[in-house]
VOGU-3710 file (C-alpha; in Angstrom, 3 decimals, decimal comma):
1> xxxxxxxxxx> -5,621/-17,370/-26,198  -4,316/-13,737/-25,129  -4,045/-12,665/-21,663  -5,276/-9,753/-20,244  -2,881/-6,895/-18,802  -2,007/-5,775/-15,063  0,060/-3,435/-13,892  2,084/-2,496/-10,810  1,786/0,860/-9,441  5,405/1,826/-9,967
11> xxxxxxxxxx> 5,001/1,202/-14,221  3,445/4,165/-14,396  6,440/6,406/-12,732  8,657/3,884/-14,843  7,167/5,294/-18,070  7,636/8,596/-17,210  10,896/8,334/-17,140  11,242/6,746/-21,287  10,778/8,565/-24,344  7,322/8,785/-25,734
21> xxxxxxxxxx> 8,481/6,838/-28,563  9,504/4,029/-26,570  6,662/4,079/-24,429  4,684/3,950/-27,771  6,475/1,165/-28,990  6,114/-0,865/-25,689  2,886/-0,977/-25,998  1,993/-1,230/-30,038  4,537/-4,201/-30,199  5,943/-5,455/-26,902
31> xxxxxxxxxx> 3,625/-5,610/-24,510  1,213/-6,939/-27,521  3,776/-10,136/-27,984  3,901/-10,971/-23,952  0,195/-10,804/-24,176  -0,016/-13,738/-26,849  3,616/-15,817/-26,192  4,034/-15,273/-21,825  7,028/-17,937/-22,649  8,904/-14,998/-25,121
41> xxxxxxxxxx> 10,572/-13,685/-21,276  13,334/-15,323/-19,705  12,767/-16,805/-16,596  14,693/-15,412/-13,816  16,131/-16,875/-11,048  17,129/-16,800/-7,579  15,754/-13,900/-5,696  13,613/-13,518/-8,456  12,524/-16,558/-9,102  8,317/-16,922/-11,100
51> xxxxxxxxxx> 9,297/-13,245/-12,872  9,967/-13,155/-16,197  12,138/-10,964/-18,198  11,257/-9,511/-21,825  14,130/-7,644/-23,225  14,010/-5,351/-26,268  16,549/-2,913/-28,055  15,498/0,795/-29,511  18,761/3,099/-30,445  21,121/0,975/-29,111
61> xxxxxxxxxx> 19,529/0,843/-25,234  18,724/-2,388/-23,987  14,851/-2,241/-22,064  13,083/-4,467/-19,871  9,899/-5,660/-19,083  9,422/-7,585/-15,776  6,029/-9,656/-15,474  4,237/-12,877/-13,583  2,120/-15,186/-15,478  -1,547/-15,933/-13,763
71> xxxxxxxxxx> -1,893/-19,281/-15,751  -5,321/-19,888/-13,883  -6,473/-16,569/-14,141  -5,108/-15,866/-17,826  -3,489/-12,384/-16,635  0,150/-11,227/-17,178  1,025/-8,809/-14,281  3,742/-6,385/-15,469  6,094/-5,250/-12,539  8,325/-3,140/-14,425
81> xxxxxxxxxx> 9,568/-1,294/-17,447  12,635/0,509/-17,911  15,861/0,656/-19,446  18,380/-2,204/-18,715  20,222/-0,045/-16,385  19,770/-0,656/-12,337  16,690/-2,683/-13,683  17,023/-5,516/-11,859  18,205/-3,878/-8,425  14,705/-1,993/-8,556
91> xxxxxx> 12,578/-4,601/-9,230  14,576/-6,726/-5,955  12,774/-3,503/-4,368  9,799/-3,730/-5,954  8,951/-7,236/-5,764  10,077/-8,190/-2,284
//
């Protein structure tokens, strides 16, 4: 069963900030895949502990995507997306 899609306020300032292309690409294939496997992210811990952590590559830069999982409510709320850079310090920001 696929989840549905939620997004953070701050995604959309995040994408303005990539390439059209990868923008494209997070959201023909990436985004896609969380929907139907919430299990492909890593599960971070610590600070930021319940977050998970997709990672893909596009001309050599490394990208996240930051989400929750809402098992009850079958939604996947995506917190960030951006390159691998600072990534993590932001979403500290974001999240807490």
């Amino acid at each position: 069963m696929s989840y549905k899609d939620e997004y953070h306020p701050g995604v959309k300032k995040d994408l303005k900030q990539l390439e059209r292309a990868v923008v494209k690409e997070v959201f023909e294939s990436h985004i896609e895949k969380v929907l139907q496997h919430p299990e492909s992210g890593e599960r971070l811990r610590g600070e930021l502990s319940g977050i998970f952590s997709y990672h893909f590559r596009k001309n050599k830069i490394d990208y996240r995507i930051a989400y929750t999982v809402d098992e009850a409510r079958k939604i996947i709320y995506v917190l960030r997306i951006a390159k691998r850079e600072n990534f993590y310090e932001v979403l500290k920001r974001r999240f807490t």
